[in-house]
C-alpha positions in Angstrom: 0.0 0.0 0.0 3.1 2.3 0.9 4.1 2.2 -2.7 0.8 2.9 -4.3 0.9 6.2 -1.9 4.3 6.8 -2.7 3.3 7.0 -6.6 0.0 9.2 -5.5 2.2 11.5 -3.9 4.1 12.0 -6.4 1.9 12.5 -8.9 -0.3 15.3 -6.6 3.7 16.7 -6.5 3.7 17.1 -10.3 -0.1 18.1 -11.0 0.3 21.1 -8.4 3.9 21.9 -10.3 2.5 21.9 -13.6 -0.8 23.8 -12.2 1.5 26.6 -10.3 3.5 26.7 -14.1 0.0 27.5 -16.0 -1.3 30.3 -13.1 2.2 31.7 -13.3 2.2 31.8 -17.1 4.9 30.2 -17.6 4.3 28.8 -21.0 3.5 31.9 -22.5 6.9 33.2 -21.0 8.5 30.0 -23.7 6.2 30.7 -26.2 7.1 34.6 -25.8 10.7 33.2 -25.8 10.7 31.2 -28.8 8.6 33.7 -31.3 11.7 36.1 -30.6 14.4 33.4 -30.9 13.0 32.5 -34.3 12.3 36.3 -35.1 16.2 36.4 -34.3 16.9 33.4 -36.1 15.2 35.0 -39.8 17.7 38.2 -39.2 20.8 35.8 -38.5 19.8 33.2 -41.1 19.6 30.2 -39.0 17.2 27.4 -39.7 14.5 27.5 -37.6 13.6 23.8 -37.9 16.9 23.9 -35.5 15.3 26.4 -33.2 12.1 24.2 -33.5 13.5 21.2 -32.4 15.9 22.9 -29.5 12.8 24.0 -28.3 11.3 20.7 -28.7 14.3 18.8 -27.0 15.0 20.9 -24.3 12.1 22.2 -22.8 10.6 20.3 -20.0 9.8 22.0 -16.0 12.6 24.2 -16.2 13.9 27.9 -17.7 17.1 27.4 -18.3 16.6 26.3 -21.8 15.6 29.7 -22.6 19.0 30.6 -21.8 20.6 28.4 -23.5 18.7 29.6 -26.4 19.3 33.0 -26.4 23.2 32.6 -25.5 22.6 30.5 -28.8 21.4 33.3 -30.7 23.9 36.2 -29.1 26.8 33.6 -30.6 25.0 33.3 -33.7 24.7 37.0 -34.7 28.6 37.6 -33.4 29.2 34.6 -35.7 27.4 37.0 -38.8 29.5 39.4 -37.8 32.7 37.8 -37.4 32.6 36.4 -40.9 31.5 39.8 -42.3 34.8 41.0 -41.1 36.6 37.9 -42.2 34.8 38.4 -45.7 35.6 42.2 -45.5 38.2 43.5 -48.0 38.9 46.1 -45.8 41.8 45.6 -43.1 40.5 46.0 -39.7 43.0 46.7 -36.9 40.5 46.3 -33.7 37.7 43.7 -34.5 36.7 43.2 -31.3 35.6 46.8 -31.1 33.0 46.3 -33.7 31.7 42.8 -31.2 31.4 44.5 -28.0 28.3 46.0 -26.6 29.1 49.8 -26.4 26.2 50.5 -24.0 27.4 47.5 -21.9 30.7 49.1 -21.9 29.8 52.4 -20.8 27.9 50.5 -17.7 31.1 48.7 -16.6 33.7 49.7 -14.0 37.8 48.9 -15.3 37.3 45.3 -14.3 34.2 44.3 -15.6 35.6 46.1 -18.7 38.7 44.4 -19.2 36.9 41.2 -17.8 34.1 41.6 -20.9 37.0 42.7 -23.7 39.0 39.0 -22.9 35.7 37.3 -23.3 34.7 39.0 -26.6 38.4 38.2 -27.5 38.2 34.6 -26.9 34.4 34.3 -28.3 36.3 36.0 -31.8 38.7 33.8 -32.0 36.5 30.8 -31.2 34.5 32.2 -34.0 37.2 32.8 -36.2 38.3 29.0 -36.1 34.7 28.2 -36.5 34.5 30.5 -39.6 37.6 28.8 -41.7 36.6 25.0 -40.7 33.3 25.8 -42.0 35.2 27.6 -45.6 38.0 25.6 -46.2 
């Protein structure tokens, strides 16, 4: 009998968890989330059959799939932008200061600064490898 209310428990554990998600709203928050990421995804030129099935993969009880997705997206329009300047004819002697956000910039103190031009740095180069495997 102790099982039996074990599994009843449970499952009065997930009804009220997915009744709290629906008088929360949060599936409109993913739906919300996901019309952007494939609004995103039409400006970048990603296929959205891949943001589709992220989306379809990922997303269970939890948020943090929307994260992923947009982190997704942010690397995807520095990747357009990275091979524009790889495609440019134009020589370009500071790249990363056509990736950064300038109004994140101007919000950061010296560290977060410095901090925020390494990562854009190391997200270029990452990009730049990415960009000649994918031309060769």
């Amino acid at each position: 009998m102790s099982i039996k209310r074990n599994k009843c428990v449970a499952l009065v554990k997930k009804a009220k968890s997915a009744k709290k998600r629906l008088i929360t709203g949060y599936w409109d928050i993913v739906k919300q989330r996901k019309e952007i990421a494939l609004t995103i995804d039409e400006c970048v030129g990603m296929d959205k059959s891949a943001i589709n099935n992220y989306y379809r993969e990922t997303y269970g009880a939890d948020q943090s799939g929307a994260t992923k997705v947009i982190e997704m997206l942010e690397d995807e329009i520095l990747y357009k932008k990275v091979s524009d300047i790889l495609r440019s004819d134009e020589v370009i002697c500071n790249p990363i200061e056509l990736l950064v956000d300038k109004e994140k910039m101007s919000s950061l103190d010296e560290r977060g600064r410095t901090s925020y031009v390494l990562k854009m740095s190391q997200k270029y180069r990452e990009l730049c490898d990415r960009y000649y495997s994918e031309n060769r």
